[in-house]
SEMINU-363468 format. One record per residue (C-alpha): x, y, z; residue in one letter. Coordinates in steps of 0.2 Angstrom, whole numbers, padded with zeros to 4 digits, always signed. Layout:
% SEMINU-363468
XYZA/...
END
This chain:
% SEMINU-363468
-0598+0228+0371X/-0605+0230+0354X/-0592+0236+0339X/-0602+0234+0324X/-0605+0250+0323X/-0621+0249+0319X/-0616+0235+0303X/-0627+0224+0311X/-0644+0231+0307X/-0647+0222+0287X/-0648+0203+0285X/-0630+0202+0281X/-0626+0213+0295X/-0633+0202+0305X/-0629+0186+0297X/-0608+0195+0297X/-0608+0198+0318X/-0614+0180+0321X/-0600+0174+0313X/-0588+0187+0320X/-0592+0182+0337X/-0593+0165+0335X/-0574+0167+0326X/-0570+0179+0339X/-0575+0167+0352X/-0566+0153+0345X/-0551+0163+0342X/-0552+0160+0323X/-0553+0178+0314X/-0537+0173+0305X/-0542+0158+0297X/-0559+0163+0295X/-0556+0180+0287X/-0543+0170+0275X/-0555+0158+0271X/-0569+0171+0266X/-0553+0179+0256X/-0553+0167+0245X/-0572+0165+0243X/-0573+0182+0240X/-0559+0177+0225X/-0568+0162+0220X/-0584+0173+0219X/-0576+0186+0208X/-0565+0171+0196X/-0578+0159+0196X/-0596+0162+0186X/-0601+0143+0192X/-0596+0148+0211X/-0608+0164+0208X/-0622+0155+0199X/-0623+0144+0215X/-0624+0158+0226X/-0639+0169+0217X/-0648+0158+0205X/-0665+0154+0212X/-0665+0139+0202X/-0653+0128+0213X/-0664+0121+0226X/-0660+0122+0244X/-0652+0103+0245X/-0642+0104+0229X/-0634+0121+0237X/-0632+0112+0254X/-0623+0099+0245X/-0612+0110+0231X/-0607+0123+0245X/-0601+0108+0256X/-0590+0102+0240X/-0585+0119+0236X/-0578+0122+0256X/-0570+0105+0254X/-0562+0110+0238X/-0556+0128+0243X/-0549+0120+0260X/-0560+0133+0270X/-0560+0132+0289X/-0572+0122+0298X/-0582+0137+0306X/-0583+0147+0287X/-0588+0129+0280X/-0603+0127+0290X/-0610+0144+0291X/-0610+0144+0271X/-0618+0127+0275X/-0633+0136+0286X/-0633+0150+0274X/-0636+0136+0258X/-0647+0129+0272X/-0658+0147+0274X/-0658+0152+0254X/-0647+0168+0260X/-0630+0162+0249X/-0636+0179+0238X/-0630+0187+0255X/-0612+0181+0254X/-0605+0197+0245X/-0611+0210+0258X/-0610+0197+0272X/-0591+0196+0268X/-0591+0215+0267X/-0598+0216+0285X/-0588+0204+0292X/-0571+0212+0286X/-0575+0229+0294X/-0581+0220+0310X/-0563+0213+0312X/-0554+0228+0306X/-0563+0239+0319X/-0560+0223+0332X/-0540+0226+0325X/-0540+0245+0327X/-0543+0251+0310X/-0551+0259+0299X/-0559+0251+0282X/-0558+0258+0266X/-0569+0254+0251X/-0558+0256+0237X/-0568+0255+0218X/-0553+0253+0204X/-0555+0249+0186X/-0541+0238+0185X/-0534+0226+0200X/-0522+0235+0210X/-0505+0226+0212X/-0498+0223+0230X/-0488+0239+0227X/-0501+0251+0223X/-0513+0243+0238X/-0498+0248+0252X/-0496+0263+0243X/-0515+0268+0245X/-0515+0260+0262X/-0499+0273+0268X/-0506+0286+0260X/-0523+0285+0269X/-0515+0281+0284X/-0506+0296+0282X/-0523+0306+0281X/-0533+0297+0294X/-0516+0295+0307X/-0522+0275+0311X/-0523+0260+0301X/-0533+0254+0287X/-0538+0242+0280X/-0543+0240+0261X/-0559+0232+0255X/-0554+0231+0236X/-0569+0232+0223X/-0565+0231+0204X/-0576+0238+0193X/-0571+0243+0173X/-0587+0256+0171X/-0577+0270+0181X/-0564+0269+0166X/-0549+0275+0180X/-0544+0283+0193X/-0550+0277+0212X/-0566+0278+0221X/-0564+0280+0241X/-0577+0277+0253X/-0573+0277+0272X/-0587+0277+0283X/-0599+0291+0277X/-0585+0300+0267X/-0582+0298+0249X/-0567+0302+0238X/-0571+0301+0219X/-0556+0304+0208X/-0564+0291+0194X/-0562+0297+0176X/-0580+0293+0175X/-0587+0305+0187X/-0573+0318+0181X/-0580+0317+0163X/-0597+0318+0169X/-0593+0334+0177X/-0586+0341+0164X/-0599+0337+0152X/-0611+0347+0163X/-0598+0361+0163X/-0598+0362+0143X/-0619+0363+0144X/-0616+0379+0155X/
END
């Protein structure tokens, strides 16, 4: 039974479900998803980890070798470790971002839940995140789970996205709107 939902039709779709099923499989999707956790944080902290990842200037042995350090370093699991070491190994380390989004809405939907994108100007704390995540609950009468995105060029406020639905309350968009009000 396929429950992508249809998340494997890109590269990093495709790239996500391999190592979904191969955790699955294994019975690793805890360890795995932790481990992508924190490259995911690394990613976001670190401009030397991103640099690796996207510059086409690292050649395809040096990012073998960096990304095998880097897994060694962050303690990652063994399965997470050698599929950034086959995606060093295939140039796709510019994938890693989307392929961690893909891969955490596989296993939310493999755990019951629904994933929402969740766009904040500022990092929420643990206490707003459970508040988001009752609240959504609440709305959507099942789990979710939160895929948190920071990004300071919405000023405030909370962008939404769960599937094909999207909530804007982002200061941005509300001063945009009113901007087109005031030209009438």
């Amino acid at each position: 039974m396929d429950g992508s939902g249809g998340i494997a039709t890109g590269l990093a779709g495709r790239y996500a479900t391999a190592l979904f099923e191969l955790a699955r499989d294994n019975k690793m999707l805890e360890a795995v998803g932790a481990s992508l956790a924190s490259l995911r944080r690394g990613l976001a902290e670190s401009p030397e980890l991103r640099e690796l990842t996207t510059s086409p200037l690292v050649t395809r042995e040096q990012a073998v070798g960096a990304i095998g350090a880097t897994s060694q370093a962050m303690r990652l699991d063994p399965l997470t470790a050698n599929f950034l070491g086959v995606l060093a190994q295939n140039r796709r380390l510019g994938q890693l971002g989307p392929v961690i989004r893909a891969f955490n809405m596989l296993a939310a939907n493999h755990r019951g839940e629904t994933t929402a994108e969740v766009t904040s100007a500022h990092p929420l704390d643990d206490g707003q995140v459970q508040a988001l995540r009752q609240n959504l609950r609440s709305r959507l009468g099942r789990d979710v789970a939160v895929d948190l995105t920071v990004d300071p060029a919405i000023l405030g406020g909370l962008v939404v996205k769960i599937g094909s639905q999207m909530i804007d309350g982002s200061i941005r968009t509300k001063l945009n709107n009113l901007a087109i009000a005031m030209k009438g």
